[in-house]
Kinemage of the C-alpha trace (Angstrom):
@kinemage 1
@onewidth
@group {chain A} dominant
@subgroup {mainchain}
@vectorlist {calphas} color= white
{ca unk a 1} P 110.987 80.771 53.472
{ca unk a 2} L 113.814 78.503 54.522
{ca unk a 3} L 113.390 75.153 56.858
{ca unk a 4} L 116.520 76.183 59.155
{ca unk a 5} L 117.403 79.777 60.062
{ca unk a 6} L 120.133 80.970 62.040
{ca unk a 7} L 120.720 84.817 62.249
{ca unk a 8} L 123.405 86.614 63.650
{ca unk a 9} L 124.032 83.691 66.124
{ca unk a 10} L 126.976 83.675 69.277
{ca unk a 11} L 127.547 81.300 71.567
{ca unk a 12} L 130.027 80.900 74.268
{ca unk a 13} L 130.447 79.381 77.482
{ca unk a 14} L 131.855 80.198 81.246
{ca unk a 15} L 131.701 83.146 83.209
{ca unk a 16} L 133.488 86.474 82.666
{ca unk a 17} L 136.463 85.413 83.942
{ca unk a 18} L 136.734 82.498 82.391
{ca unk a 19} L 134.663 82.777 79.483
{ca unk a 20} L 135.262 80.970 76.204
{ca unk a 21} L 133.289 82.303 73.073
{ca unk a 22} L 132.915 79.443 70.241
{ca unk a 23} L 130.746 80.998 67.718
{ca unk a 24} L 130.146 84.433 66.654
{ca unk a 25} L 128.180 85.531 63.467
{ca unk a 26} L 126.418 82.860 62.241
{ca unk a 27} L 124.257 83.040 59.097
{ca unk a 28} L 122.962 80.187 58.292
{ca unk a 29} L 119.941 78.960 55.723
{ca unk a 30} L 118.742 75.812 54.851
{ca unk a 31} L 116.209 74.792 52.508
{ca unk a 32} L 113.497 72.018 52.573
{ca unk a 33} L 114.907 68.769 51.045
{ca unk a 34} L 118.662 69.995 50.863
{ca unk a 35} L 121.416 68.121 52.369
{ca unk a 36} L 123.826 70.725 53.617
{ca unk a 37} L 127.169 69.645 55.220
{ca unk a 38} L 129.476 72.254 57.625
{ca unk a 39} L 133.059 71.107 57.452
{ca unk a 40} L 135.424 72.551 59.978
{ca unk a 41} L 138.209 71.452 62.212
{ca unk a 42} L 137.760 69.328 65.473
{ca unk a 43} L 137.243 71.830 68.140
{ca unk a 44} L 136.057 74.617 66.543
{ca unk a 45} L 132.668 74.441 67.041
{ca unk a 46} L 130.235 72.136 64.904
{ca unk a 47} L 128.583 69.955 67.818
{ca unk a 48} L 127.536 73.773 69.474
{ca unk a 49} L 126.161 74.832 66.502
{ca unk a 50} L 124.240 71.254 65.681
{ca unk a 51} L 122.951 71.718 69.539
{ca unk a 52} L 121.401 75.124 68.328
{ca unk a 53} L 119.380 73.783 65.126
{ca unk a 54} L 118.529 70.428 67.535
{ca unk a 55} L 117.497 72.406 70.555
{ca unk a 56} L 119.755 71.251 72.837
{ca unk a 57} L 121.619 74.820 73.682
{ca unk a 58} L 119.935 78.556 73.015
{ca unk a 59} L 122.400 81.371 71.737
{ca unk a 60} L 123.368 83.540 73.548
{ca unk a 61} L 122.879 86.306 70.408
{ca unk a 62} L 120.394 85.865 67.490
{ca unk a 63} L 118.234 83.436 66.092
{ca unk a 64} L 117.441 79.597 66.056
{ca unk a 65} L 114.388 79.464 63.541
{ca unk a 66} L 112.897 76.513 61.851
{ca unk a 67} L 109.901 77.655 59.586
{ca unk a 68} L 110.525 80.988 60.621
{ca unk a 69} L 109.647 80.121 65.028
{ca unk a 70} L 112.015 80.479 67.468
{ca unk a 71} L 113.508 76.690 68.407
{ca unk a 72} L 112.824 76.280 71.888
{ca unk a 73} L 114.179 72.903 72.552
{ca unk a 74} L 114.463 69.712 70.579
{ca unk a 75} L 111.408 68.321 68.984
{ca unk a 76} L 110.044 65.487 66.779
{ca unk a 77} L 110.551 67.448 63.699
{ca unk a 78} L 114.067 67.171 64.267
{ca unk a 79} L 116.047 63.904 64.925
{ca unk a 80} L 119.358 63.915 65.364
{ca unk a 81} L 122.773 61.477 64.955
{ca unk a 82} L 125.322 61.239 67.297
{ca unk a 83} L 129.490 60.009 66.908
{ca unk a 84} L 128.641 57.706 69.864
{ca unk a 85} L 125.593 55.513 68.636
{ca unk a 86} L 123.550 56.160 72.135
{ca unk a 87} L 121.837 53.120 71.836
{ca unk a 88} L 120.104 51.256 75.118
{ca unk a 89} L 122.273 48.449 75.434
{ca unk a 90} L 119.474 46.190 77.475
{ca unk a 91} L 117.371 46.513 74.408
{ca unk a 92} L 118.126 44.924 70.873
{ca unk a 93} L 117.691 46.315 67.719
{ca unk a 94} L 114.016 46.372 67.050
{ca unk a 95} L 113.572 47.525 70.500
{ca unk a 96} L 116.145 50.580 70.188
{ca unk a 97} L 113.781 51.733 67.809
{ca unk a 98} L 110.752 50.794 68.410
{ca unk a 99} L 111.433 53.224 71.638
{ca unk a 100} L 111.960 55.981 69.423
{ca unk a 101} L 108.508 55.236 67.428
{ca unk a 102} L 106.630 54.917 70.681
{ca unk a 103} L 107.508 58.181 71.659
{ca unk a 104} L 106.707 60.227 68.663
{ca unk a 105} L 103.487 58.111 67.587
{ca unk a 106} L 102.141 56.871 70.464
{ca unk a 107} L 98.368 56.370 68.697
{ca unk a 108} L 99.386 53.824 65.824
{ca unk a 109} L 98.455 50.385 66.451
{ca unk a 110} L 101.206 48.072 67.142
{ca unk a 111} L 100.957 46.199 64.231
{ca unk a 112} L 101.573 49.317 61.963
{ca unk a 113} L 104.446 50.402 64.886
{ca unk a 114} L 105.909 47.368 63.896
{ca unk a 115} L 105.823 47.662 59.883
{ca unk a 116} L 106.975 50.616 60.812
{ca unk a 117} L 110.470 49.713 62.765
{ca unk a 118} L 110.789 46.397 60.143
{ca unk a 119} L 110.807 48.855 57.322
{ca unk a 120} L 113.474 51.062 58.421
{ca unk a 121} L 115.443 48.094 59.882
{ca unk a 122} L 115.808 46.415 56.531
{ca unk a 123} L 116.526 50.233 54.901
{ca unk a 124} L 119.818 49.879 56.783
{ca unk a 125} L 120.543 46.392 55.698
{ca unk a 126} L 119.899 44.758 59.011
{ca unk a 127} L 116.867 42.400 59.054
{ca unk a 128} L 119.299 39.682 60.079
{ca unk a 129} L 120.257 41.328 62.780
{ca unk a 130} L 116.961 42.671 64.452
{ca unk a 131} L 117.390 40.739 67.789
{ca unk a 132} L 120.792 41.437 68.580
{ca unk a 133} L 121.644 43.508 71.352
{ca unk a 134} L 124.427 46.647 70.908
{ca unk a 135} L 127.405 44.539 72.569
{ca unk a 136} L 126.795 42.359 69.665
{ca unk a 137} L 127.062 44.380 66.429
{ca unk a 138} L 130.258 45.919 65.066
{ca unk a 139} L 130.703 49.417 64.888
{ca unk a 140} L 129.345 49.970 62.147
{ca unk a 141} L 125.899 48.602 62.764
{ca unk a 142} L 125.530 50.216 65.596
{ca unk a 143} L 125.817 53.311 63.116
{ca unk a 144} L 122.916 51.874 61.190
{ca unk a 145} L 120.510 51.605 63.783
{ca unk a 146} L 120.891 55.031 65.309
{ca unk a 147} L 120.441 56.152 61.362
{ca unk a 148} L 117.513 54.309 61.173
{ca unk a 149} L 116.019 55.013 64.804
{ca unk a 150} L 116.599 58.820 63.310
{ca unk a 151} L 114.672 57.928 60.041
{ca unk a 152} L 111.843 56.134 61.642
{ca unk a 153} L 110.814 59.054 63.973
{ca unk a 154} L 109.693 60.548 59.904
{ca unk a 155} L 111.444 64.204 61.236
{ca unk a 156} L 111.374 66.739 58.683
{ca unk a 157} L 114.647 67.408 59.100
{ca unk a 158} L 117.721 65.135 59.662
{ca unk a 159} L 121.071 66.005 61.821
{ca unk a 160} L 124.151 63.945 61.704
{ca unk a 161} L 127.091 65.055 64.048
{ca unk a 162} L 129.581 63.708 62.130
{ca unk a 163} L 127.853 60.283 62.388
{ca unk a 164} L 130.352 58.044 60.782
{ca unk a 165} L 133.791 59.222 62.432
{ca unk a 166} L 134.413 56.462 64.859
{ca unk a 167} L 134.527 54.053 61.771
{ca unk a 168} L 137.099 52.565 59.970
{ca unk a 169} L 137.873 53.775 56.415
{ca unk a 170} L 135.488 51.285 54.182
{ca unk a 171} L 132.925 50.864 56.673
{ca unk a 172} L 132.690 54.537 56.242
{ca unk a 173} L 132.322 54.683 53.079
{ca unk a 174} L 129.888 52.013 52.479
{ca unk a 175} L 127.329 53.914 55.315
{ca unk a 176} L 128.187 56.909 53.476
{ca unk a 177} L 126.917 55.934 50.233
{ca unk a 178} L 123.499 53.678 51.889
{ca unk a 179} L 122.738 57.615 53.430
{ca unk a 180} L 123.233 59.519 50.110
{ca unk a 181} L 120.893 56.624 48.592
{ca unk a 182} L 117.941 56.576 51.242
{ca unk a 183} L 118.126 60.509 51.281
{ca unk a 184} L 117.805 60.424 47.207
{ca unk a 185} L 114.410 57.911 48.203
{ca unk a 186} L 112.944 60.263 50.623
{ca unk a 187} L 114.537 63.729 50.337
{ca unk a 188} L 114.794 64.859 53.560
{ca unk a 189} L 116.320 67.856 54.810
{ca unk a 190} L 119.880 67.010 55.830
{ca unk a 191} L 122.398 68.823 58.006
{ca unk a 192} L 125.555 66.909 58.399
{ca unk a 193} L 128.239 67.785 60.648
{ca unk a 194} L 132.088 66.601 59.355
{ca unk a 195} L 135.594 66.910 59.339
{ca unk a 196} L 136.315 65.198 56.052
{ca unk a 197} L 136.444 67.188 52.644
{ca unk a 198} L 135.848 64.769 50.774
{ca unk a 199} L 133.261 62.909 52.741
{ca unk a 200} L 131.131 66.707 52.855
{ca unk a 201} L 131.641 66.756 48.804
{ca unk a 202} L 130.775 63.221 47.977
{ca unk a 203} L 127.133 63.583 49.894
{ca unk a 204} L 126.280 67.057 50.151
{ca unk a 205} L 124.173 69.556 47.910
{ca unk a 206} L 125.826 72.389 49.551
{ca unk a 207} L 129.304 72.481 51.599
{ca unk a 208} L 129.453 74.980 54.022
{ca unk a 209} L 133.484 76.108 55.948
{ca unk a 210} L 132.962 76.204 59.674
{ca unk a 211} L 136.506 78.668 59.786
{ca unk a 212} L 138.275 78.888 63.469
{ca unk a 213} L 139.129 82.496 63.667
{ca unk a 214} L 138.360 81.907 67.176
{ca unk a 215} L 135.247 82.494 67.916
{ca unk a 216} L 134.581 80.393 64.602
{ca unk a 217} L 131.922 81.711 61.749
{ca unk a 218} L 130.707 80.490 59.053
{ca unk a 219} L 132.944 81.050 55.700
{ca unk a 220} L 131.676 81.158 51.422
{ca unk a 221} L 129.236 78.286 50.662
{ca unk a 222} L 129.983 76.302 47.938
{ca unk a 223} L 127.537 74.759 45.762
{ca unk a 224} L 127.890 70.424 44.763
{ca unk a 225} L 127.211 70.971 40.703
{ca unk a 226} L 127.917 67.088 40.949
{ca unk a 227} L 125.167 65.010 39.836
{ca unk a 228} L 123.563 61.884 41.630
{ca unk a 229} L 123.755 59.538 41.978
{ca unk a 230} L 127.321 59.659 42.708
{ca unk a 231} L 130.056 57.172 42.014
{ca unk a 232} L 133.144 57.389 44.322
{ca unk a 233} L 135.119 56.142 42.126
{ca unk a 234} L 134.559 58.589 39.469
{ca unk a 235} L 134.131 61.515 41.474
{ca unk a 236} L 137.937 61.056 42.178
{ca unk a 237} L 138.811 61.656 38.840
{ca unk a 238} L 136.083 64.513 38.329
{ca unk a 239} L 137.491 67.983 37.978
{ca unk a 240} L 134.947 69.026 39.421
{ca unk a 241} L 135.350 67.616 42.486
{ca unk a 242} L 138.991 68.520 42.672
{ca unk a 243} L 138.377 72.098 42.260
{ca unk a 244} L 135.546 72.135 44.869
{ca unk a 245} L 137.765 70.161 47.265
{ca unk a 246} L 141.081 72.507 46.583
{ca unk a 247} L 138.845 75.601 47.325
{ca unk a 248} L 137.548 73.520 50.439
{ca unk a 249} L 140.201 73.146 51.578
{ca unk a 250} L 142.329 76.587 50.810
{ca unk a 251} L 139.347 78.031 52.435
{ca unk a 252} L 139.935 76.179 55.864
{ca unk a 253} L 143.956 76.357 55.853
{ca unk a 254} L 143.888 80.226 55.524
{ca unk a 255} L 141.761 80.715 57.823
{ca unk a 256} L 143.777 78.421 60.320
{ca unk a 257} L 146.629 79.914 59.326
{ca unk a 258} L 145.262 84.041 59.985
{ca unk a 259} L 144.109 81.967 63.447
{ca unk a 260} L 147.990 81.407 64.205
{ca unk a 261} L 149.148 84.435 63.119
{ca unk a 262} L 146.670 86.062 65.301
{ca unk a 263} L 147.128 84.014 68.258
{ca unk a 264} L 151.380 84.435 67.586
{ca unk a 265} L 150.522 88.568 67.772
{ca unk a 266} L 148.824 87.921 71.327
{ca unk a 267} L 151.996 85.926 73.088
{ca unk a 268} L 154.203 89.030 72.783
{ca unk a 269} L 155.960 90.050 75.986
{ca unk a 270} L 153.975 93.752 77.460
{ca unk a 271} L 156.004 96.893 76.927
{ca unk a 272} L 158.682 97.264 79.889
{ca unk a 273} L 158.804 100.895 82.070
{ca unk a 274} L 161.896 102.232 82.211
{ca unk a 275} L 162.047 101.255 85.978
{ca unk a 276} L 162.053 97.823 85.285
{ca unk a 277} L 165.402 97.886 82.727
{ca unk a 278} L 167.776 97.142 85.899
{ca unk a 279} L 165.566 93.950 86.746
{ca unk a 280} L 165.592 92.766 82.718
{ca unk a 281} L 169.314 93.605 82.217
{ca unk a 282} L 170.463 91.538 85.544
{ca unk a 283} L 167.989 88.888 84.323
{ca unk a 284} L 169.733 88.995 80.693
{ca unk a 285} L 173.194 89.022 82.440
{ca unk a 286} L 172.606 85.387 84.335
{ca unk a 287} L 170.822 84.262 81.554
{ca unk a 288} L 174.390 84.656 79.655
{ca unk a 289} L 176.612 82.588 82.263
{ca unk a 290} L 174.565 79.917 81.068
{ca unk a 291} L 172.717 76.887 83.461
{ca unk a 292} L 175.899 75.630 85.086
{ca unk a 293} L 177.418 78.924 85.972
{ca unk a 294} L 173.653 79.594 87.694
{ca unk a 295} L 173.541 75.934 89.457
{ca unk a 296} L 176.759 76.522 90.888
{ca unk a 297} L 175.864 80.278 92.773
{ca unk a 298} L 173.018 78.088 93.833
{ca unk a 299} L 175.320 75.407 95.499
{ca unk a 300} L 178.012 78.449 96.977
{ca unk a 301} L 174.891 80.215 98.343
{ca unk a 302} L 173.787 76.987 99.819
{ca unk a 303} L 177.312 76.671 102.003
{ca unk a 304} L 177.356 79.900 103.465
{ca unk a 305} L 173.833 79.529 105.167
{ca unk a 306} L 174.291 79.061 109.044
């Protein structure tokens, strides 16, 4: 039985007037110890469908399951990673997650609380920075300590909406390659929520398309026949890679581009009754004298008013 279900899942939001539907479809299965990354455009849906397997929204069709139960809300089996850090700035780093251990193993001792919170501190490569408050680290270690705030509440399973995004360039990549090494340690079960290619290639088991057709499913999965661990570097050259990234990304593009072509089919002007051909053929007729020939009608109708 898989860790993660979702069966024939929508989700939209608004009323009936107004009402915008983001997901429609969605199949989705997840094994225990897999890391699984959904790639899809900004937009189109991948922070509603992590708030599904987290808890945070119910759909409005189908099934949320994790061991086969419905997900109710979110849970300690289940910790999640946000773009935006969400740390406490009045507490420092030990004591950003030393709130998260509290909560989720409230009968440990406090010496073994804190083993606990040192451990997963120094897992990020931040021991030196333990009493520093957020205001005080970069960006990037910020990153770190929701990651390991995440890895010290021990969930089964791990979810990362797309976690490193407001980083630069190498700082991403260096986090990048510290998570694909602690998940090779511990094997969690990984969901990770992206818009990069070739970040979703480089970590994942699995790649999954999140495709906007509007309201977005989920496309072919393709499976990461890359082995670990994995050297940047080398992966560049692999052919491997480039044909997984290539179909990635064909994958995506066509679907944006049906999306367009859909959308383009939509704006067409309604069919016009035969009573209205007077109206469109006067309208046609001005729109031939051109702007100035209209402006100055506008200024002779404007002197003959009393």
């Amino acid at each position: 039985m898989p860790l993660i279900e979702l069966k024939g899942v929508n989700k939209g939001y608004g009323s009936n007037g107004s009402r915008n539907e983001v997901l429609k479809g969605i199949d989705l299965s997840v094994e225990e110890g897999e890391f699984v990354v959904i790639v899809g455009y900004s937009g189109s849906g991948k922070t509603t469908l992590m708030n599904m397997i987290s808890g945070l929204a119910k759909p409005d069709k189908g099934e949320a399951l994790i061991e086969g139960k419905p997900i109710t809300g979110p849970g300690p089996d289940r910790s999640l990673v946000f773009q935006n850090y969400s740390l406490l700035p009045w507490l420092n780093v030990t004591e950003n997650i030393e709130l998260a251990v509290d909560a989720v193993f409230p009968d440990w001792s406090k010496e073994k609380k804190r083993e606990h919170v040192e451990k997963h501190i120094a897992m990020v490569k931040l021991s030196h920075a333990k009493g520093r408050f957020p205001k005080e680290l970069s960006g990037g270690m910020r990153q770190r300590v929701s990651v390991a705030r995440a890895l010290a509440m021990d969930s089964r399973v791990l979810l990362l909406d797309e976690p490193l995004s407001a980083l630069d360039a190498l700082t991403r990549a260096t986090l990048q390659d510290d998570i694909s090494d602690i998940w090779q340690r511990q094997r969690k079960t990984v969901i990770w929520i992206t818009n990069d290619p070739d970040e979703a290639i480089l970590l994942a088991d699995r790649v999954i398309p999140l495709l906007p057709t509007a309201p977005a499913t989920l496309g072919q999965s393709l499976k990461v026949d890359l082995e670990r661990p994995r050297d940047r570097k080398a992966v560049n050259h692999d052919p491997k890679f480039k044909a997984l990234r290539n179909e990635l990304i064909n994958l995506l593009l066509e679907a944006k581009g049906k999306q367009r072509a859909t959308v383009s089919k939509k704006l067409v002007l309604p069919d016009i009754l035969p009573e209205d051909l007077n109206t469109v053929n006067s309208l046609q007729f001005i729109n031939r004298r051109g702007p100035r020939r209209r402006n100055e009608e506008k200024r002779e109708t404007i002197e003959v008013l009393p």
